[in-house]
N, C-alpha and C positions, 0 to 999 in steps of 0.2 A: 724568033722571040715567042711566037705563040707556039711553038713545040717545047719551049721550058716551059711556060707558063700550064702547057696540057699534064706533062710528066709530073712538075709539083701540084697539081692537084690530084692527078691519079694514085701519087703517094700520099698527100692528107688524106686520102679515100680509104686506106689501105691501112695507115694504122688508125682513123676513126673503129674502122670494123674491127679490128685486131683489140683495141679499149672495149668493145662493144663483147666480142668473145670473152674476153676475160671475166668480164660483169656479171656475163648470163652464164658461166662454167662456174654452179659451186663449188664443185668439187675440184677442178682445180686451182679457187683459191683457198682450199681446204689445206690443199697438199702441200702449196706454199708453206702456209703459216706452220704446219706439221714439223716442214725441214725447216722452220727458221725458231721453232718452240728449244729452248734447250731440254738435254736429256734430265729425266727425273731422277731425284737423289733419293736411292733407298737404302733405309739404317741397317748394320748388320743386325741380324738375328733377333730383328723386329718381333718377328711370332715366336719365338724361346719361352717368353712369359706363358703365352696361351696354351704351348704345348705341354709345357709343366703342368697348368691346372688342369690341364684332362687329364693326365697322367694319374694326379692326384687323386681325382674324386673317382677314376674307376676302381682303383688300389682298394681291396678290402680293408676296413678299417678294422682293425686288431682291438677286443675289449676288454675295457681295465678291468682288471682283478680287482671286487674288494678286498681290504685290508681284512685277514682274520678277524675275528670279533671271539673274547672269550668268555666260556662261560664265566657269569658272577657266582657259582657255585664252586666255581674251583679256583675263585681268588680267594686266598687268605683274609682273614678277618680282622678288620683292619685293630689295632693293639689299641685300647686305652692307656692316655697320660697319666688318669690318676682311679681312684677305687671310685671317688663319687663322677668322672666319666661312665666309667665303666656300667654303673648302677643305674644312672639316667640312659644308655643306650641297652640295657638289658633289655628284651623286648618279656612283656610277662602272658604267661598263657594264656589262651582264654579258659582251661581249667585246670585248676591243680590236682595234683594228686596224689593220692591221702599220704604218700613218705613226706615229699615235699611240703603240705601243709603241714605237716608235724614239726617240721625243721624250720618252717619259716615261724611257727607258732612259739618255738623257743625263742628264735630272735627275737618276737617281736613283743614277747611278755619277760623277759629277761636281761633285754641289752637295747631298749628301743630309743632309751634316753642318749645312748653313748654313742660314741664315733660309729663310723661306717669302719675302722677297722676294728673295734672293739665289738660289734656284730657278727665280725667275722669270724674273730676268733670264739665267738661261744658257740655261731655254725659248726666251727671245725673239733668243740669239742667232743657235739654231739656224735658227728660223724665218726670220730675218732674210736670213742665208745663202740659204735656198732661194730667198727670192724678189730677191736680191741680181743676179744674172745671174751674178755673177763666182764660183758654186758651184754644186752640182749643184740641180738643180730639186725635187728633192722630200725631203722632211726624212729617211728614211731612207738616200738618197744623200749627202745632207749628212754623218748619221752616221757611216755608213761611209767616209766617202771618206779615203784611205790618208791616214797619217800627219798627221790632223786633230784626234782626238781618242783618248789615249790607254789609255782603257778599252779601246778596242776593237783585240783582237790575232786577227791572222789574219783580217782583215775578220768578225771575228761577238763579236758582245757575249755578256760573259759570262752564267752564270745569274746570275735575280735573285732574293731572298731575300724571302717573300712577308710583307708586315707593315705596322707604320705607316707605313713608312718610304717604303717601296713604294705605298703607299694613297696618302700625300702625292704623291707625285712623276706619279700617273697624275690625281689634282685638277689639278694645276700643271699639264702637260702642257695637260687641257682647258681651262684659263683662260688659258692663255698662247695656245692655239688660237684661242678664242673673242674674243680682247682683248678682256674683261670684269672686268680691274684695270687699275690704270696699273704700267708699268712705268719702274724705276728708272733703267735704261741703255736710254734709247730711241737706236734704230738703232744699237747695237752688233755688233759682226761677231767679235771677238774676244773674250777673256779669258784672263787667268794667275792664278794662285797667286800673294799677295804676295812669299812666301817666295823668288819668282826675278825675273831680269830680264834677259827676252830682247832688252834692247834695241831695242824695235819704235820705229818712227820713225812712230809713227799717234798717231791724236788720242785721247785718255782722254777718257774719257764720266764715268766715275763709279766709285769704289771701295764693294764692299759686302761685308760679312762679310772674309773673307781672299779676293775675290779682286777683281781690277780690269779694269775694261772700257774696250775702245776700237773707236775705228771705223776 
């Protein structure tokens, strides 16, 4: 009896100390838990993302082309709808000169009460004349030339009165220069006042406002 009683205590003895190792070995309750951890689950192709953006940002970045730009000198000018457009976007010099104040001096003592296209057409008479052969050659000799046009006394036009009136007439002058409208009495040479009738034996072109043109 006291030889079981020796042997079971020799064995509680035996696994105390055996509880006793296991306690004081970290590491092999490390290694336990290690094998009893299950394995980690890892996503496919986790770092793809990551890899793209390096990819990305060492890639020379290629730079945009601005869009042509063109010159505003070599766009067209954009077309007025009507003669008094045209007239209000005329830009006017800052100095005129002496043909063209001749020309604008006709319109503007001749035809300043009438239409904007009735302006024009006694611009184009003038002009007409110069290049006619059968008048003087340049539009201030036109002007002037004795007993042609009756604003003008003592061969010199009088003052002009600086305003809209005046502002239209130096537009007209340049558009009837530039032939950059159409005109209504093409190739006319003359005109009168309805109000007379000088009995000219010439061909009529066309009446506008009060006065009448011919060639």
């Amino acid at each position: 009896m006291s030889r079981i009683l020796n042997a079971a205590s020799t064995a509680a003895v035996g696994m105390t100390a055996l509880a006793m190792l296991v306690l004081a070995e970290p590491g092999f309750a490390s290694d336990l838990i290690a094998d009893a951890s299950p394995p980690a689950i890892t996503l496919p192709a986790a770092e793809a993302p990551e890899a793209e953006m390096a990819t990305a940002s060492t890639d020379p970045v290629s730079p945009v082309e601005a869009p042509e730009t063109i010159d505003e000198q070599d766009e067209p000018a954009p077309q007025a709808d009507s003669l008094a457009a045209l007239v209000a976007a005329t830009p006017r010099p800052a100095e005129l000169d002496p043909e063209l104040r001749c020309l604008a001096g006709a319109v503007y003592f001749e035809s300043r009460g009438e239409s904007l296209a009735g302006q024009l057409a006694v611009a184009h008479v003038v002009i007409n004349r110069a290049k006619s052969g059968r008048f003087p050659t340049s539009l201030c000799g036109v002007v002037h030339q004795k007993s042609q046009f009756s604003f003008v006394r003592g061969g010199r036009m009088p003052k002009i009165r600086e305003g809209a009136q005046w502002a239209n007439a130096v537009s007209i002058a340049q558009i009837a220069r530039d032939g950059s409208w159409s005109n209504r009495a093409p190739g006319a040479l003359f005109f009168h006042a309805r109000h007379v009738s000088p009995g000219w034996r010439k061909t009529r072109i066309a009446a506008i406002d009060n006065h009448i043109f011919y060639r």
